[in-house]
N, C-alpha and C positions, 0 to 999 in steps of 0.2 A: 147836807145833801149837795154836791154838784149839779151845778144848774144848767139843763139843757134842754137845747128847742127841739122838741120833737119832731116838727113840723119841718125842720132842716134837716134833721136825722131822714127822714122818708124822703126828700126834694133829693138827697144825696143820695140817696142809695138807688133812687129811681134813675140819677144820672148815669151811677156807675153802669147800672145792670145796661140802659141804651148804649153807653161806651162798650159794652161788653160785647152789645150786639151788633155795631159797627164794625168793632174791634177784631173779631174772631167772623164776621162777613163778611162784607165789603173793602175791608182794610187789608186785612190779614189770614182770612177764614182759607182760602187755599194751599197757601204758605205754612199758616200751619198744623192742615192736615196734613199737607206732603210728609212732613218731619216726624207725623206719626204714621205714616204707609199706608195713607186713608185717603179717599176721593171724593169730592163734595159733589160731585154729578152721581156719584154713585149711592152716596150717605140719603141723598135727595130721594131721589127713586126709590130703594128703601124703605126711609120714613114715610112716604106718601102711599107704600102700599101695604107696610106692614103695621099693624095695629098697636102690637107689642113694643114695636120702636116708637112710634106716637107717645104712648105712654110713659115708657121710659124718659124721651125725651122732654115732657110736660113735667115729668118727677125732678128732672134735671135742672130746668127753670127755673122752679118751686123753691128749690134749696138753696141754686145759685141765688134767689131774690131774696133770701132771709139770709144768705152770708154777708151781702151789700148791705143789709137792713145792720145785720150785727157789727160789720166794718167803722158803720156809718156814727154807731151809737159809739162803738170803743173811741173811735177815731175824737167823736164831740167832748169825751173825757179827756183825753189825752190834751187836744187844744187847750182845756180849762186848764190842766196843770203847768202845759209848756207857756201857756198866757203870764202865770202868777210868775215863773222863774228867767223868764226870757224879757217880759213886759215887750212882747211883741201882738199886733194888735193888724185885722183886716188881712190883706190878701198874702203876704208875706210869713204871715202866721201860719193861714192855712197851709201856704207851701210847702214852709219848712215842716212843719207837724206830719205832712203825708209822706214827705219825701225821705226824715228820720224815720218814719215806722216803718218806711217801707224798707230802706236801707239796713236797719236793725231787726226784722221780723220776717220780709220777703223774701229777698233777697239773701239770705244764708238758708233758707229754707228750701227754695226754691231749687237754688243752684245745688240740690244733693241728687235732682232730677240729671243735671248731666252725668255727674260723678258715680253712683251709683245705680242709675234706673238705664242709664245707655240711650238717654233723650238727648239731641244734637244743641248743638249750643246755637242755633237759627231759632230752634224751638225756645229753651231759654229767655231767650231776647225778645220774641213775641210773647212768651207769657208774665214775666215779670214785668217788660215795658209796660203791657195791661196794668198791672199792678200799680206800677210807678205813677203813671198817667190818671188812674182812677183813684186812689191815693190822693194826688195833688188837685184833683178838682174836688174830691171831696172836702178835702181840707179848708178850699177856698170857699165853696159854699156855707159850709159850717161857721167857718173864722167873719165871713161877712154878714152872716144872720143867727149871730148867736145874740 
């Protein structure tokens, strides 16, 4: 059985999901509605008066918090294995472990959003950078409390 702290599994996915929420808020949240021809003054208003969008958007939480949850556990596997073969150990670990997954799973994934979906490559770079970013602090968390 690969051994893993649960309790860093949840500490990490809890961070992601705040990243997520900076992330797509405060950080980036207008930028990249624009790129999706959406308005967050508008999305607000909205949400605040339609019932249906509340819900929706609570559903939306809900799943995004058990994908960070899911990220979080794959991710604590992953370090176990890259640990045994690399003998990399602490903050360097987690980095490289988030930033391989990301580079090998994300990011070729992701990018089919420009290619084929007709999403701007602004978009791109805000959603994957998420990725990247959340990625490598999870890793860190992980790789220093395992």
């Amino acid at each position: 059985m690969v051994p893993v702290n649960y309790l860093a599994v949840l500490v990490a996915a809890i961070a992601a999901f705040v990243l997520g929420a900076l992330w797509y808020g405060p950080f980036f949240g207008r930028a990249w509605m624009n790129t999706l021809g959406m308005n967050m003054d508008e999305m607000k208003a909205k949400a605040k008066n339609d019932p249906s969008m509340q819900g929706k958007m609570m559903k939306g939480y809900a799943i995004t918090a058990l994908g960070s949850l899911l990220m979080a556990f794959v991710l604590a596997h992953a370090l176990v294995f890259a640990g045994t073969y690399q003998h990399l150990t602490g903050v360097m670990a987690g980095l490289e472990a988030g930033i391989w997954n990301w580079l090998g799973f994300v990011a070729p994934v992701s990018i089919t959003g420009v290619l084929w979906e007709s999403k701007s490559w602004k978009w791109w770079f805000i959603t994957a950078g998420y990725y990247l970013v959340a990625l490598a602090l999870m890793g860190v968390i992980l790789s220093l409390w395992q």
